[in-house]
N, CA, C and O of each residue as an XYZ file, in Angstrom:
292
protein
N      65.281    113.438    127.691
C      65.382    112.762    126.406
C      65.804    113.780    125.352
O      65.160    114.771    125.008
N      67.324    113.266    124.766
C      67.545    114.432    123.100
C      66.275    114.055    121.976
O      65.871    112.986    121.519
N      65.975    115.101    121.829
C      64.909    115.185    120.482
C      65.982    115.833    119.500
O      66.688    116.715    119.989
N      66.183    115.479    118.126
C      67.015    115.662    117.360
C      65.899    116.734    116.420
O      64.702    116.480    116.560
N      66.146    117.494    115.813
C      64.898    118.271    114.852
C      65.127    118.056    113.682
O      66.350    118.060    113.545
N      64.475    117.809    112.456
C      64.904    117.199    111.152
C      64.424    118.845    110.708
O      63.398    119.472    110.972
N      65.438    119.149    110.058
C      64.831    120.316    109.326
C      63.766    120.383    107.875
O      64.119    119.688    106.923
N      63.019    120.870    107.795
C      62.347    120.870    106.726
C      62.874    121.018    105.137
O      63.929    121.627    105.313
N      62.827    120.939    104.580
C      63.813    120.933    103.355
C      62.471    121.933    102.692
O      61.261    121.715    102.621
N      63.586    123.460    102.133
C      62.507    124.585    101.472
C      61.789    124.096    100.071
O      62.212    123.351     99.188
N      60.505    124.822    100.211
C      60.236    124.196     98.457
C      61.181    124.245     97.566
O      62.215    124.912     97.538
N      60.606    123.241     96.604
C      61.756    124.406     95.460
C      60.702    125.325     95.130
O      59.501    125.147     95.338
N      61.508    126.790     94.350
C      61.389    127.592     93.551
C      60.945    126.853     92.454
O      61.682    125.933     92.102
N      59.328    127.144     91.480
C      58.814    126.429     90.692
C      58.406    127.941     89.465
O      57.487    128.717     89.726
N      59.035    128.046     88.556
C      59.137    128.950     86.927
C      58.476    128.543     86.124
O      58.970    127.548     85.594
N      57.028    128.987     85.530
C      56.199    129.038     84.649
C      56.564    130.050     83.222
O      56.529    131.277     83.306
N      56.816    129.525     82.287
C      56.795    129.627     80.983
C      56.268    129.313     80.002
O      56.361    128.130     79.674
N      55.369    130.421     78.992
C      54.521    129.555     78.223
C      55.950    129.976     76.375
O      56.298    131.057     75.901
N      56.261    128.720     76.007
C      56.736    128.950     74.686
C      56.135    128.601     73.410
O      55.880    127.425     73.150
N      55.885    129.577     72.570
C      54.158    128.861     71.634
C      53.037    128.645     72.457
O      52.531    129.318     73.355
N      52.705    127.341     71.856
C      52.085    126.192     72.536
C      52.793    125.533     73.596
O      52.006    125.141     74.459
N      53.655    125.344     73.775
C      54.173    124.649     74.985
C      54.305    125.346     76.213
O      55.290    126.081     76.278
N      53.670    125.308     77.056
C      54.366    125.022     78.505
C      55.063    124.378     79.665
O      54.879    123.277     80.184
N      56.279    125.759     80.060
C      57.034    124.950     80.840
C      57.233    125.040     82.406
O      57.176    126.175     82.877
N      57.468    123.950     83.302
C      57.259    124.125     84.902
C      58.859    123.878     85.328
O      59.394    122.796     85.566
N      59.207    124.650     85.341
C      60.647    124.453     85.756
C      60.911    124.280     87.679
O      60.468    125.165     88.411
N      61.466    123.375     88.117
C      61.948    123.523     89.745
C      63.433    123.434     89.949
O      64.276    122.586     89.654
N      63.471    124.698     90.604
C      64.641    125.257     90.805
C      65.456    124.703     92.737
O      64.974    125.068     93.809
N      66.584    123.889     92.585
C      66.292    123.920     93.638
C      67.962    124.185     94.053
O      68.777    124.210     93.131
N      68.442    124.386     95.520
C      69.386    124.881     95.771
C      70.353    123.564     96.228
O      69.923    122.473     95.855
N      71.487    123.563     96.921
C      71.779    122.759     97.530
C      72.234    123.793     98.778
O      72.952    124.792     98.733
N      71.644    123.261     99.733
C      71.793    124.204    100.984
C      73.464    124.139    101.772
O      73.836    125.032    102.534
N      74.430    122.790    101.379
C      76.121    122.682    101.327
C      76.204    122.808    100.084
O      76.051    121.726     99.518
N      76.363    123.572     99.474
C      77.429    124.321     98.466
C      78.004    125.028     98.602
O      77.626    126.131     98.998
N      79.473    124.655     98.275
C      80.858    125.768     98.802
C      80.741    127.060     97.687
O      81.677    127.857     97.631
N      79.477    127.239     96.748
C      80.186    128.865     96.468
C      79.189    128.920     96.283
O      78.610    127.845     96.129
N      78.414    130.156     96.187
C      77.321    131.371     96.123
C      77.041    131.403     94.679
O      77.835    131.114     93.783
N      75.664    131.838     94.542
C      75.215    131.711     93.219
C      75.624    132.838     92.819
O      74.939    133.006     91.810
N      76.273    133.723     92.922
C      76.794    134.731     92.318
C      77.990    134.308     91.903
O      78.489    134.764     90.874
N      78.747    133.154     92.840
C      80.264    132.898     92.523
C      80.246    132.114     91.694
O      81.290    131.903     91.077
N      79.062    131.397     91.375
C      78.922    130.172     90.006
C      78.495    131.119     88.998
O      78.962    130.827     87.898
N      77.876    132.000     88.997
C      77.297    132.600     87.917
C      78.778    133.201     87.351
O      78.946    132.933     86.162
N      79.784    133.896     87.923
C      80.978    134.418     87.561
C      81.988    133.848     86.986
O      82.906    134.496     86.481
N      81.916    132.286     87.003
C      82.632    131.237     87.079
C      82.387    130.624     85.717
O      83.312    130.131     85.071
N      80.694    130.666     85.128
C      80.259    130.187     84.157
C      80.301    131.025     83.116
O      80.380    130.640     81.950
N      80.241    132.409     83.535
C      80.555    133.777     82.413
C      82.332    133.382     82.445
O      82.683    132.645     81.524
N      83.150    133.709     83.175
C      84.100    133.685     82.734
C      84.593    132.574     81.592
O      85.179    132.882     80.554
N      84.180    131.004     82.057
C      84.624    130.022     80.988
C      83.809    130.669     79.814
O      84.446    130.928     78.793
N      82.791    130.888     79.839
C      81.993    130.830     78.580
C      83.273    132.031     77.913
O      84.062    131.409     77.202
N      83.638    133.638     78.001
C      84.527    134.339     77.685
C      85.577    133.726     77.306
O      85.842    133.622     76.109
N      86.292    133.256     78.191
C      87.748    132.411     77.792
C      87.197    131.309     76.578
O      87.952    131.218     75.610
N      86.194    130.635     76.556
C      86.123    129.947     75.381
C      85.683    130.783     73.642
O      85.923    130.645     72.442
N      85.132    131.408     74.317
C      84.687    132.644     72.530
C      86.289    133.077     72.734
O      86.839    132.410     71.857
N      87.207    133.744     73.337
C      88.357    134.222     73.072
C      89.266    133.252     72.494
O      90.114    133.785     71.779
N      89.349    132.000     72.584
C      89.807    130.990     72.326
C      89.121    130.432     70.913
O      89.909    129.979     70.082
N      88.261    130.435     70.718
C      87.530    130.020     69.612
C      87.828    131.093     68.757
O      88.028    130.745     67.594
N      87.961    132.867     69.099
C      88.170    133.596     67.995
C      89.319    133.787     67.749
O      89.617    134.709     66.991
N      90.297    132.972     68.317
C      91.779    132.968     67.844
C      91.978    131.711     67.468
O      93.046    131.834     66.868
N      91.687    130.548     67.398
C      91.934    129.333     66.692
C      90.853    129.579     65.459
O      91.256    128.698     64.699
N      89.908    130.108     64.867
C      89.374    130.106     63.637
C      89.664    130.703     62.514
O      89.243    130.418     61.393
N      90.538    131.707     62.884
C      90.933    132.342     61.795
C      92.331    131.520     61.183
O      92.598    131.347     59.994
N      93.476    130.881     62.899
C      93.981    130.487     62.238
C      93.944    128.995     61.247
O      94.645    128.609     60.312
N      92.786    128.421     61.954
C      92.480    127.492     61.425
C      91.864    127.898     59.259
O      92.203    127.111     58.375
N      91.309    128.740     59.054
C      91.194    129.431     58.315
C      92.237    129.337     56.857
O      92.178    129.051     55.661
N      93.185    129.790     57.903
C      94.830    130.249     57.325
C      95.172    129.233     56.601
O      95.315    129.088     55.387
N      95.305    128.436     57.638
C      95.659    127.157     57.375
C      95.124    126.380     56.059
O      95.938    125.965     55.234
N      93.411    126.154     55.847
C      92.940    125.471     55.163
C      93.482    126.028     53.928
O      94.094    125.320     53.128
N      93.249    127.451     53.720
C      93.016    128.339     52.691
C      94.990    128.453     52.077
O      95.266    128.924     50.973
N      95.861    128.033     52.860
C      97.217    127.955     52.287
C      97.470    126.432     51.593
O      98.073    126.207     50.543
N      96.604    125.112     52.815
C      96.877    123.982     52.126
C      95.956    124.143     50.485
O      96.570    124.072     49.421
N      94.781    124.311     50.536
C      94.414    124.466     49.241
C      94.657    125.156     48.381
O      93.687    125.439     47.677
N      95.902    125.721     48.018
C      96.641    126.636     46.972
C      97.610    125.499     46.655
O      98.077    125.528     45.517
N      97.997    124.503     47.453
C      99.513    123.930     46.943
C      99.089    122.867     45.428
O      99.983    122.292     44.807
């Protein structure tokens, strides 16, 4: 007879934080098929976050420009 084995599914990872008065129970959990590594998401989320401040510090000034020329006419 096949016996099939169900695998156990790991705890989650459970993060205690006290802020003030509040405390927080955070559960952390993975997905065991995920095509990239938490290092490769972590690299992925720094980079957009970069490309967006680089992007944001070149559209504000000219946005800036802009306001500060229409309000002279």
């Amino acid at each position: 007879m096949n016996t099939v084995k169900k695998q156990a599914t790991p705890e989650p990872y459970v993060l205690h934080r006290r802020v003030g008065s509040t405390n927080y129970r955070v559960r952390i959990h993975f997905n065991p098929n995920a095509k990239e590594t938490l290092e490769d998401k972590i690299r992925r989320l720094l980079k957009n976050d970069l490309q967006s401040a680089t992007e944001n510090a070149i559209m504000k000034p000219l946005q800036a420009g802009w306001l500060s020329e229409r309000s002279s006419l």
